[in-house]
C-alpha positions as CSV (number, residue, x, y, z in Angstrom):
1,X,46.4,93.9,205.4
2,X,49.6,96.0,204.6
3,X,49.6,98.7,201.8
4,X,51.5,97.6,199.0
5,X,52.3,101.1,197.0
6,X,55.0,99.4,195.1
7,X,54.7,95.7,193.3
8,X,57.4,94.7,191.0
9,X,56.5,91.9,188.8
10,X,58.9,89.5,186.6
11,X,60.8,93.0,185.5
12,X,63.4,92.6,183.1
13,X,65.2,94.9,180.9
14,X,67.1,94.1,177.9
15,X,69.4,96.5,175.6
16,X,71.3,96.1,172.6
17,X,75.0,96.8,172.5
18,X,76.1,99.8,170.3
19,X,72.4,100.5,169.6
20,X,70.0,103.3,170.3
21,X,66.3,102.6,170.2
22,X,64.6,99.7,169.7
23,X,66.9,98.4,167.0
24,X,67.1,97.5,163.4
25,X,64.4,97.6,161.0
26,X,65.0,93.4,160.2
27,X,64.8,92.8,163.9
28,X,61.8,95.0,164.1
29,X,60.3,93.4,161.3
30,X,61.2,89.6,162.7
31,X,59.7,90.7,165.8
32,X,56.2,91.6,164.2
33,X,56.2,88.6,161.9
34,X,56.6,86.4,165.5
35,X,53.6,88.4,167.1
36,X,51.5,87.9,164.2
37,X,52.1,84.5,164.5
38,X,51.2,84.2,168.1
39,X,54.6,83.5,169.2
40,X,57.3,84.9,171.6
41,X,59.8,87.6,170.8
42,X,62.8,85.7,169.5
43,X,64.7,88.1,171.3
44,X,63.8,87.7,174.4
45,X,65.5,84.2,174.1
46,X,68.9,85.5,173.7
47,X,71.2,87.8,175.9
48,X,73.5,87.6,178.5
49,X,73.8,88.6,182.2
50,X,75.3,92.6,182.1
51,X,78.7,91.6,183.3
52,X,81.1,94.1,182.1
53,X,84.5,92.3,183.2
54,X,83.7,89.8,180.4
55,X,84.0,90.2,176.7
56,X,80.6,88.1,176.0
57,X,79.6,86.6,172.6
58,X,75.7,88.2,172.5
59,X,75.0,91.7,171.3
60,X,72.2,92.0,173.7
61,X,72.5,92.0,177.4
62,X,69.8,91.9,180.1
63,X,70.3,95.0,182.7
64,X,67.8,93.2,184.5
65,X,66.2,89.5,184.8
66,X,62.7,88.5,186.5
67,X,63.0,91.2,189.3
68,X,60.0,90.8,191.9
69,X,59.5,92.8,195.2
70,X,57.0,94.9,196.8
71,X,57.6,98.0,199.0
72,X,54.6,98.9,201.8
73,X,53.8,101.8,202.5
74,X,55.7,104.7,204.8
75,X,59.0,102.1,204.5
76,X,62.2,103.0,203.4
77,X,63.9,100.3,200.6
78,X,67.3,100.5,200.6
79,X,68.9,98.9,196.9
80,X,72.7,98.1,197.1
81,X,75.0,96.3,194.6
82,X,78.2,96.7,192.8
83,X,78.5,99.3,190.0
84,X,76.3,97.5,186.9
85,X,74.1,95.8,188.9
86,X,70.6,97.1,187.2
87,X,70.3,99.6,190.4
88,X,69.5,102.4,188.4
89,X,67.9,100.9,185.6
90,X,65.3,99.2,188.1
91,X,64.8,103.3,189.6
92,X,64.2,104.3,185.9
93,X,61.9,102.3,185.3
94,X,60.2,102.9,188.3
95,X,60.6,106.5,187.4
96,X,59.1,106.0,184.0
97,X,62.0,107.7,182.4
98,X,62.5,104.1,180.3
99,X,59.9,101.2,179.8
100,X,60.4,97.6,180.7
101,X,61.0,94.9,178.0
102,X,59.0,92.6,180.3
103,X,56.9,92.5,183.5
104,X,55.0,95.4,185.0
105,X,55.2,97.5,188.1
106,X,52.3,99.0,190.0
107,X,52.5,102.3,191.7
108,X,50.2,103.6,194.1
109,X,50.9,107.6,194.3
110,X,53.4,110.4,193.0
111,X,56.6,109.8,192.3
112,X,59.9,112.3,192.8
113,X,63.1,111.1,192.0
114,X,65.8,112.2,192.0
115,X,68.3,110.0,189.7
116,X,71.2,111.8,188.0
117,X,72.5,115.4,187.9
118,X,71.3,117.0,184.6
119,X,68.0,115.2,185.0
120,X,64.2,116.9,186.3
121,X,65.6,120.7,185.8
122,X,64.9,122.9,182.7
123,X,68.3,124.1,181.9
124,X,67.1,127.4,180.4
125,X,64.8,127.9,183.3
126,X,65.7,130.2,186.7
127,X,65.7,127.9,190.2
128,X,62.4,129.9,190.9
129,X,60.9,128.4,187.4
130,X,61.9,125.2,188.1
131,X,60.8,124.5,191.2
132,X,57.0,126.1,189.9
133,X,57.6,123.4,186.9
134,X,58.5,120.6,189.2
135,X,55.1,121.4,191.4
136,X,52.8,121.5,188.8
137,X,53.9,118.2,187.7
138,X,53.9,116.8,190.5
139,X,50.2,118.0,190.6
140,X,50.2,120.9,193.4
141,X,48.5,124.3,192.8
142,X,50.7,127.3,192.6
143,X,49.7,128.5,196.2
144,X,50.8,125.1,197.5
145,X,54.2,125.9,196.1
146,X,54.4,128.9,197.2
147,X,53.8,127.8,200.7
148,X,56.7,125.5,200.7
149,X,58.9,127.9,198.5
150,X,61.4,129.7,201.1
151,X,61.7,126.2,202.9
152,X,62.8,124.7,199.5
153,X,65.2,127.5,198.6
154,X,66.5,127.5,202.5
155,X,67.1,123.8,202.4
156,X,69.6,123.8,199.2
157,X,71.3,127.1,200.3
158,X,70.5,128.9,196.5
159,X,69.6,131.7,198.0
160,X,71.7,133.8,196.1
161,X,71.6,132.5,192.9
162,X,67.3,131.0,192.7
163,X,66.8,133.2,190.0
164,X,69.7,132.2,187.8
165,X,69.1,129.6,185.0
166,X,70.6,126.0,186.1
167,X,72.6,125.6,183.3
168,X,75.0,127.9,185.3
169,X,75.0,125.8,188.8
170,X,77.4,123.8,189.8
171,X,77.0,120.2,189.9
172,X,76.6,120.6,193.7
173,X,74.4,123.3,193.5
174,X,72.0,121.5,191.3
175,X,71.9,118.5,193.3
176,X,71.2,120.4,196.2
177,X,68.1,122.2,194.9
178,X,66.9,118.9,192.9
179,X,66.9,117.0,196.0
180,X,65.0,119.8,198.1
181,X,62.5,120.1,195.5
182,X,62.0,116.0,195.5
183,X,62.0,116.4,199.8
184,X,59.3,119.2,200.4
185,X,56.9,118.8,197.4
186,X,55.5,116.3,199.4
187,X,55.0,113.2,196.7
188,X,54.1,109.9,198.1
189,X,57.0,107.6,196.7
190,X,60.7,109.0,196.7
191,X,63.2,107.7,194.9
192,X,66.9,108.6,195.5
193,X,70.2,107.0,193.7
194,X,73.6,107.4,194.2
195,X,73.6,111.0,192.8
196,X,73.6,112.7,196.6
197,X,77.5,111.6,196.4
198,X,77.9,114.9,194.9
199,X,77.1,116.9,197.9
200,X,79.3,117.5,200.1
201,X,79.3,115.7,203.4
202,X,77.2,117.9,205.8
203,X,74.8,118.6,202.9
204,X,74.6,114.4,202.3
205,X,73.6,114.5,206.6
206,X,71.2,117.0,205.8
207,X,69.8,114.5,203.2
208,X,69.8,111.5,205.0
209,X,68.0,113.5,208.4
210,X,65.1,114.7,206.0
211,X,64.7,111.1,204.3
212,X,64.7,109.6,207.8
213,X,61.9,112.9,209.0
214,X,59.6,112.4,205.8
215,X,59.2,108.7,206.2
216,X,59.2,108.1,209.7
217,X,56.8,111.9,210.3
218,X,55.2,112.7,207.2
219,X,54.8,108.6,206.2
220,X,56.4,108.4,202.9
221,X,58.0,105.7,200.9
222,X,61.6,106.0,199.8
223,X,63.6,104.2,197.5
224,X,67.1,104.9,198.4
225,X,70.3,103.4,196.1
226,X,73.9,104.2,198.1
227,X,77.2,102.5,198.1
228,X,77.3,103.9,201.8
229,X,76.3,101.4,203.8
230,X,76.2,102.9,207.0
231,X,73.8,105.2,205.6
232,X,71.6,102.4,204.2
233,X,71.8,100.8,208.2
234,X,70.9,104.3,209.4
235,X,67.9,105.0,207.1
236,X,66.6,101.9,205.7
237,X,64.1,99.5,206.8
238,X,64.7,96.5,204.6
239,X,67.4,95.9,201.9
240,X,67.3,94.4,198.2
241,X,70.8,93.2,197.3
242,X,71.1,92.9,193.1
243,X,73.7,91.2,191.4
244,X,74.0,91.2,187.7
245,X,70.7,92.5,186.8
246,X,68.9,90.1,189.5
247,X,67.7,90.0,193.0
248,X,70.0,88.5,195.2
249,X,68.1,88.7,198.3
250,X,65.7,91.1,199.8
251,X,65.7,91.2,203.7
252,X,66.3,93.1,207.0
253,X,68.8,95.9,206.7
254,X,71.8,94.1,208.7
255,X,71.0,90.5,207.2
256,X,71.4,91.3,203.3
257,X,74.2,94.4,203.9
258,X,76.2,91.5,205.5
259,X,75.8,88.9,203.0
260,X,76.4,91.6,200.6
261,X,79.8,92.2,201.4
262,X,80.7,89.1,202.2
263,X,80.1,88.0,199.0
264,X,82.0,90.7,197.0
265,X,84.8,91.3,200.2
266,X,85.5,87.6,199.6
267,X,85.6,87.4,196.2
268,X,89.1,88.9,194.7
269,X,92.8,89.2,196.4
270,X,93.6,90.8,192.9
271,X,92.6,92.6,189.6
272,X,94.8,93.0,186.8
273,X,93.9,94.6,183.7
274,X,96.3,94.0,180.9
275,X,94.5,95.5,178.2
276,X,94.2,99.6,178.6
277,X,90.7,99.6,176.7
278,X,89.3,96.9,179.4
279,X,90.8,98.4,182.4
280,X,88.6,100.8,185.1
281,X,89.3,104.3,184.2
282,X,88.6,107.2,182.0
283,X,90.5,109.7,179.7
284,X,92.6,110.8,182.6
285,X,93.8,107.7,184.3
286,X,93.1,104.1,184.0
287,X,94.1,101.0,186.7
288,X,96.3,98.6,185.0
289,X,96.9,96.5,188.6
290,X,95.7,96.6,192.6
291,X,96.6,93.7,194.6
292,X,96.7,92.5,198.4
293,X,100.0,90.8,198.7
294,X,100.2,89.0,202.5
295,X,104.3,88.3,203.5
296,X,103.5,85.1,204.3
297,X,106.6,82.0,204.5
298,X,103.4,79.7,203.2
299,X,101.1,81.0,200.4
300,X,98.6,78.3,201.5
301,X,98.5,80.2,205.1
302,X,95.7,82.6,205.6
303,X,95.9,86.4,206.6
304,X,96.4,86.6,210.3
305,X,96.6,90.0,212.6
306,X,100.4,89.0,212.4
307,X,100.9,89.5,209.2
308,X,102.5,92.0,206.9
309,X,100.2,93.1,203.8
310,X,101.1,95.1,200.9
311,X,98.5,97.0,199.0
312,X,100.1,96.9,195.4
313,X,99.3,98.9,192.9
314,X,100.1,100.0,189.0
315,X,98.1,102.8,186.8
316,X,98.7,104.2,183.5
317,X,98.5,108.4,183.3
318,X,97.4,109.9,180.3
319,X,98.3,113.4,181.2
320,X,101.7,114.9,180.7
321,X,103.1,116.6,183.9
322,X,100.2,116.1,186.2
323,X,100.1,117.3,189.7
324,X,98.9,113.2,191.1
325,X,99.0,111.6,194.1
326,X,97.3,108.4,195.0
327,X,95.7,107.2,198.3
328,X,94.1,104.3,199.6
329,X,91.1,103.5,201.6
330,X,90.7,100.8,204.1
331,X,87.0,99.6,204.9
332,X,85.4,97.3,207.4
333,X,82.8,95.2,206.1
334,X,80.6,97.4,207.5
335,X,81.7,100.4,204.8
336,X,83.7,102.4,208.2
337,X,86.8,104.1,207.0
338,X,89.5,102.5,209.0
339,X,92.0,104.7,207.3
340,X,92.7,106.8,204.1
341,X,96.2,107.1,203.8
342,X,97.6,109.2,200.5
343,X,101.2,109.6,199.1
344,X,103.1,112.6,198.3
345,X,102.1,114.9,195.6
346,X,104.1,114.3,192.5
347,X,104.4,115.6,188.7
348,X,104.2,112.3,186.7
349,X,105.2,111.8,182.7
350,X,102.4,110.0,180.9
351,X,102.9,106.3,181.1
352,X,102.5,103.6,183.7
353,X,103.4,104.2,187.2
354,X,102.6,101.9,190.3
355,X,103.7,102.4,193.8
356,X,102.9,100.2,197.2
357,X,101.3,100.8,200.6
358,X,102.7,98.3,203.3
359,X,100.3,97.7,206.4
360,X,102.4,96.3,209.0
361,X,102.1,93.4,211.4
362,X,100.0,93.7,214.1
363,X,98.0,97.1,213.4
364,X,94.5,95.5,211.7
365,X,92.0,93.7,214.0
366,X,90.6,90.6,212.8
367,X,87.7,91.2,210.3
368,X,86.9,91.5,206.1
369,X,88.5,94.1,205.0
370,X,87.8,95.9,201.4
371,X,90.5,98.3,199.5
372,X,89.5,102.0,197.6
373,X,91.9,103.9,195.5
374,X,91.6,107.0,194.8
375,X,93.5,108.7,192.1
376,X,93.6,113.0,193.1
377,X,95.0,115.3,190.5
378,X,96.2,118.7,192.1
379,X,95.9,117.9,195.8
380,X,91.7,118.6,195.3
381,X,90.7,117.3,192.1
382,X,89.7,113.4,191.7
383,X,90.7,112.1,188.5
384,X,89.0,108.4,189.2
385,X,87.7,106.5,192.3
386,X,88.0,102.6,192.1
387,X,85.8,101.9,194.6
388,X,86.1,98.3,196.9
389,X,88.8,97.1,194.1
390,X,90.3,94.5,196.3
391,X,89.7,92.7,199.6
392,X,90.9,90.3,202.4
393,X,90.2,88.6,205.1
394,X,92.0,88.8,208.6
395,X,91.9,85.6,210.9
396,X,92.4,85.9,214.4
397,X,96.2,84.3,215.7
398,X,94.5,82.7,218.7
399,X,97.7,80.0,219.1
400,X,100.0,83.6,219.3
401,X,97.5,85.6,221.5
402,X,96.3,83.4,224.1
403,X,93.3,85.5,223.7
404,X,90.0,83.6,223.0
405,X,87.4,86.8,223.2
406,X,86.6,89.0,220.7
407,X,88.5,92.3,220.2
408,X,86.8,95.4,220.1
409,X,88.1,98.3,217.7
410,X,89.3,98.3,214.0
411,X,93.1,97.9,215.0
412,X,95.0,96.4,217.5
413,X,98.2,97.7,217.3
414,X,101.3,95.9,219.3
415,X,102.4,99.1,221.4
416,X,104.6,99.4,223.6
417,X,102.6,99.1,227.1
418,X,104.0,97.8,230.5
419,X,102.8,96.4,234.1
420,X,105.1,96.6,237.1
């Protein structure tokens, strides 16, 4: 029989908007009078999925619904969905950082995770400190830390600075040590979202080769959340897919990643945000409009590799004679960067501003197709990434080709090539 070190049973998490804690005294009250009486929580009868493009009538929403899996042991559990899909409240829960509303989870052996920068480190204490305090919690003697000490400090490249409190580390910095400490302290279950995104990208490889080492050598269990899915195909041995708080599906690696995106890839042309206070954004910049306009004679007519497609787009800038320019990113529906194309640097009056990227005829191969912009203030400085805003679909012109194979590649461009 396998060895289940993780079962997740009928999980479900529910918050209150606007609140913090439990909530008020009358509901607290109601909810006691109910239990006394032997009868359910009234409010775990009311909520509404978490979907944040959508007003909603309830004040309570459920960050996550009847959630069941179970990991074995020495696998690696890759969790993908879009942003506000209950990824990370499922890892704090499984963390113990927050308590489920309903259901229960069974863990079989220590837990390090590694969830969001600020989180697991002492502020006040040294590198050195921390990475004693993180040990002992994890249960090791001192002499096993100290055995694994310089490998730790070696791994983050803090050298320099392990005796300095946190506080004063960079965000990559911190990451970087938080994440070695998690790796080489040797707990049996590792959990791992998003946060590695702050690394940089040889320090993210680094990350991904020691996941890939402590499972597949040393026989771990990782839990690993990423929007990168060619990461999540590299590392992981199965996949659960959530959408809006629930599981979607929960299968082999290429199986669910697929159905993933084809779900979301297919699912908007357009996204228009009228209403500044709605809109994707922050302080800096928000995304009034992105849009994939085809040049097409016939509305009705699908996306073919012959056709012209314009990437529109509109933003409002709340800073006053920024340094912005904006670029896009193209992705395959298996998350490869086709291309990231930018525009020139420009100083921009607050206000809303939009621009368009035109993809010519005859350059994209046939395939799903997703659309990231990327607003960069300064030529170095990202003010927001809209990740996977848009999508489309290219179909194949076999009446125009002739061609009834499959092409290899990303692009086919129409060069100019000769045979004499």
């Amino acid at each position: 029989m396998s060895d289940i070190v993780i079962e997740v049973n009928h999980l479900s998490k529910q918050y209150r908007l606007g609140q913090i804690g439990t909530g008020s005294m009358a509901h607290d009250i109601n909810r006691w009078w109910y239990r006394v009486r032997g009868k359910e929580d009234p409010y775990m009868k009311i909520g509404e999925e978490n979907e944040r493009t959508t007003k909603g009538n309830s004040e309570y929403v459920w960050a996550l619904q009847e959630v069941d899996f179970k990991v074995e042991h020495g696998k690696v559990l890759g969790i993908i969905g879009r942003n506000g899909a209950g990824k990370s409240t499922l890892l704090k829960i499984l963390s113990r950082t927050t308590a489920p509303t309903k259901g229960n989870v069974k863990i079989k052996g220590r837990v390090a995770s590694l969830l969001e920068v600020g989180t697991g480190f002492h502020p006040e204490l040294t590198g050195r400190e921390n990475i004693f305090l993180n040990g002992a919690i994890l249960g090791m003697t001192k002499n096993e830390i100290k055995h694994k000490f310089d490998d730790i400090v070696s791994f983050a490249g803090v050298e320099r600075y392990v005796d300095t409190p946190v506080k004063r580390y960079s965000s990559g910095m911190y990451v970087r040590l938080a994440f070695s400490v998690a790796a080489h302290l040797e707990p049996e279950i590792l959990i791992v979202d998003e946060v590695l995104a702050v690394g940089d990208a040889e320090f993210q490889k680094k990350c991904l080769g020691k996941m890939k080492d402590v499972s597949s050598n040393d026989g771990r269990t990782i839990l690993f959340v990423s929007h990168n899915m060619t990461a999540i195909k590299n590392l992981c041995d199965s996949v659960l897919y959530m959408r809006n708080g629930r599981v979607a599906e929960m299968g082999p690696t290429n199986q669910v990643i697929n159905n993933y995106l084809s779900h979301y890839v297919n699912s908007s042309l357009r996204q228009v945000f009228e209403d500044p206070t709605e809109a994707p954004g922050n302080e800096l910049v928000k995304v009034k409009r992105i849009e994939v306009c085809p040049r097409l004679d016939n509305e009705l007519s699908p996306i073919t590799v012959n056709t012209q497609v314009d990437i529109e787009f509109e933003f409002w800038n709340y800073i006053e004679n920024k340094t912005i320019n904006l670029s896009l990113h193209l992705y395959t529906i298996a998350q490869e960067c086709v291309f990231n194309v930018g525009t020139p640097a420009l100083k921009l009056s607050k206000g809303l501003h939009k621009g368009i990227c035109r993809i010519p005829a005859n350059l994209l191969n046939d395939g799903i197709y997703s659309v990231s912009m990327m607003v960069v203030a300064d030529r170095s400085s990202v003010m927001y990434h809209y990740e996977h805003a848009v999508s489309f679909e290219v179909q194949e012109n076999r009446d125009a080709s002739g061609w009834h194979g499959k092409w290899p590649g990303f692009v086919r461009p129409m060069l100019d090539f000769t045979l004499e």
